[in-house]
C-alpha positions as CSV (number, residue, x, y, z in Angstrom):
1,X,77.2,95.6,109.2
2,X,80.2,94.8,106.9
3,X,79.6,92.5,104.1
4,X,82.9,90.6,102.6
5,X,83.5,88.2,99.9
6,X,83.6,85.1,100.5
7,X,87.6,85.3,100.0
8,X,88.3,87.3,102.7
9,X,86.0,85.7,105.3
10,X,88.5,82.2,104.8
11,X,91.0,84.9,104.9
12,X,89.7,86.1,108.6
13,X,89.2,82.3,109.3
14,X,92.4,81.2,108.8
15,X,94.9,80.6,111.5
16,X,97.7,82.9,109.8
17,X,95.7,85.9,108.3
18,X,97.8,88.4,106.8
19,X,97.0,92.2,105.8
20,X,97.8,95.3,104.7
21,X,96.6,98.9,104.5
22,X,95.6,100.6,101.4
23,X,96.0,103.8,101.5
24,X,94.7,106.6,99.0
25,X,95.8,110.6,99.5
26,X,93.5,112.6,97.2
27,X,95.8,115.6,97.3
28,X,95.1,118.5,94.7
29,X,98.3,117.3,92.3
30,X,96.5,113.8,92.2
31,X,96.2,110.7,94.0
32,X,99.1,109.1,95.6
33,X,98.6,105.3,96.7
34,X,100.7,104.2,99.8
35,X,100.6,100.5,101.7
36,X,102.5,99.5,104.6
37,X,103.5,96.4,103.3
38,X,106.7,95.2,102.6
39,X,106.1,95.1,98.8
40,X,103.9,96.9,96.1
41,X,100.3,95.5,96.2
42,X,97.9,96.0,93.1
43,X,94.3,96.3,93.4
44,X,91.8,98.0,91.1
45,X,94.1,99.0,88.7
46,X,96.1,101.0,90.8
47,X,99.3,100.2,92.7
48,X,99.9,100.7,96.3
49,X,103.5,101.5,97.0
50,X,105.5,100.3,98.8
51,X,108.4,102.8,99.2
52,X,108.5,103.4,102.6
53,X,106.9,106.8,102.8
54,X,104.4,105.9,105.2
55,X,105.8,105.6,108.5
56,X,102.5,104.4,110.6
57,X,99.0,105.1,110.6
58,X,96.8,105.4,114.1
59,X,94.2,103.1,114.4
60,X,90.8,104.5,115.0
61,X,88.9,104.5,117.9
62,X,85.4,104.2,117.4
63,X,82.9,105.1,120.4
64,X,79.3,105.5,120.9
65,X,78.9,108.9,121.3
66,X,78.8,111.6,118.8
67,X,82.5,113.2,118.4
68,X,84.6,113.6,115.6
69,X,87.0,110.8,115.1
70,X,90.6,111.9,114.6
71,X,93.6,110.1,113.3
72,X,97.5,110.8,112.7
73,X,99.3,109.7,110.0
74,X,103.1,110.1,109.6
75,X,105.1,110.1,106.5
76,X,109.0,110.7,105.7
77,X,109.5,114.0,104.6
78,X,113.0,112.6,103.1
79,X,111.1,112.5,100.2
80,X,111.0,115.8,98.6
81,X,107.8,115.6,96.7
82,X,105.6,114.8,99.4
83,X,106.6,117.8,101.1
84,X,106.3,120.1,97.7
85,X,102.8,119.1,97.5
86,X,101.5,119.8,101.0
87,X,103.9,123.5,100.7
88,X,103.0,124.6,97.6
89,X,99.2,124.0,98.0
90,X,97.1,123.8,100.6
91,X,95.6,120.4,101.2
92,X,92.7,121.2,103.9
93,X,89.5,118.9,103.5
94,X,91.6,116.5,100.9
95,X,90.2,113.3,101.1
96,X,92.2,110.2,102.7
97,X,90.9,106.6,102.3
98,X,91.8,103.6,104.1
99,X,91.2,100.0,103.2
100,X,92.0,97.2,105.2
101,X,93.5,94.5,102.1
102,X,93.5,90.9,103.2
103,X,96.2,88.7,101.2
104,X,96.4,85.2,99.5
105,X,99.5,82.5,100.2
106,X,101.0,84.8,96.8
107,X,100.9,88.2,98.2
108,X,98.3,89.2,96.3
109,X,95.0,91.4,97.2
110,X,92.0,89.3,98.2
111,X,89.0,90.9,96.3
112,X,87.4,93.1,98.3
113,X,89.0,95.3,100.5
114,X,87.1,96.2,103.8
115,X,86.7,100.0,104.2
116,X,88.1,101.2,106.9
117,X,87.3,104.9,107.0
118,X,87.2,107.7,104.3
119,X,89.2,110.8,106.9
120,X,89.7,114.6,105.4
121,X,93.2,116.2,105.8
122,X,92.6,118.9,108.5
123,X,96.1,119.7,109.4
124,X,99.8,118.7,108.7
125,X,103.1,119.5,110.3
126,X,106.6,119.0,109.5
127,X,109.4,118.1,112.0
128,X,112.9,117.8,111.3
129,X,115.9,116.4,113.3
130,X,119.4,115.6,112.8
131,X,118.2,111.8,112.1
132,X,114.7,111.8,110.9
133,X,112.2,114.1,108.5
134,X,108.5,113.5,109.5
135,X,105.4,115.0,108.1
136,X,102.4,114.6,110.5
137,X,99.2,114.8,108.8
138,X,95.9,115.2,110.8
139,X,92.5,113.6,109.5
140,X,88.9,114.0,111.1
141,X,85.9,112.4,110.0
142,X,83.7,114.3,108.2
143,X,82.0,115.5,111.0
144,X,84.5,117.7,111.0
145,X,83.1,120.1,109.1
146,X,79.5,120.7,110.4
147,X,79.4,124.3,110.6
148,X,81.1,124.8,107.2
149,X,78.4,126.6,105.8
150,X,77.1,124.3,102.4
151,X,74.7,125.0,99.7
152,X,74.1,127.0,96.6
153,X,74.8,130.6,96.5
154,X,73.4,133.4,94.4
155,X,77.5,133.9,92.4
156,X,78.3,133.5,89.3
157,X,80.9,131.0,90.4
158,X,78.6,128.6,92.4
159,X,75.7,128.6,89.7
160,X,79.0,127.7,86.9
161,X,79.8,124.7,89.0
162,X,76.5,122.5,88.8
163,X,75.5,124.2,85.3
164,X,78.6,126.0,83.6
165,X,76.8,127.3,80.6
166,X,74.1,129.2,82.5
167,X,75.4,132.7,83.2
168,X,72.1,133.9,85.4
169,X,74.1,135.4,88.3
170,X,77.3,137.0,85.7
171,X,76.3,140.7,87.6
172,X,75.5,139.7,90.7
173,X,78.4,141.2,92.3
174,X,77.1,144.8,90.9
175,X,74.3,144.9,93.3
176,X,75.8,146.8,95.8
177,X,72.6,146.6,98.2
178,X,70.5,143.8,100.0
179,X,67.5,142.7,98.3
180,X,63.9,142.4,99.9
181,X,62.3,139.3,98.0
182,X,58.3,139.4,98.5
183,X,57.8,142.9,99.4
């Protein structure tokens, strides 16, 4: 069940509601905040631009069985630094956010924004034509990752990330056979 403020239920009950996405790409250079609207829209502390990079967004489709959901998102890649971040480092499993932002008679953001769906970047393409650039980003749920294989490992580099002073596994990698624990 979705809870909302009391704002944005006289927002849905109003004859001539009006909305935008908010849109948050957690790429590896930083996040980059992107709306659909026709102007910039401000909402905890960050603003969502808009500068027309975001061409159009799928809407999801939600079903009762157990699939991964999947989504398209298409962005100009007429803007150069877009495409620099997605080519110079990979942005697989990079989270994307989506908030649905209702909006008062001023334009402003109703507090608070209805998640949509939190989507992971699992694939992008670039197309280019004589009269358009588009980059098409893919985005699964995160069921799309279920046979990623999760937990803590016996490396130095996996102990270092949940305590980084505790060098226990620093010679792991010397062992050059399998260990029998219990025997």
């Amino acid at each position: 069940m979705i809870s909302v403020t009391a704002g944005v239920e006289a927002a849905l009950d109003s004859a001539k509601e009006q909305y935008a996405h908010l849109i948050t790409f957690s790429f590896s250079s930083g996040d980059v905040h992107l709306t659909e609207c026709g102007f910039d829209l401000e909402w905890s502390g960050d603003t969502y631009l808009a500068n027309g990079l975001l061409l159009d967004i799928d809407s999801p489709k939600f079903t009762e069985e157990v699939r991964v959901g999947e989504v398209n998102v298409a962005l100009t890649a007429v803007e150069q630094s877009l495409l620099a971040v997605l080519l110079n480092t990979p942005q697989y499993n990079r989270q994307v956010t989506v908030y649905r932002a209702y909006l008062d008679n001023n334009g402003k953001v109703i507090p608070d924004p209805i998640l949509i769906h939190t989507w992971y970047i699992i694939d992008y393409a670039v197309s280019a034509g004589t009269d358009e650039a588009v980059i098409s980003l893919s985005l699964a749920s995160e069921w799309a990752d279920w046979d990623k294989p999760a937990g803590i490992r016996t490396t130095d580099a996996s102990q270092r990330r949940l305590y980084p002073d505790d060098r226990i596994f620093q010679y792991s990698t010397d062992v050059k056979k399998d260990l029998k624990w219990g025997s």
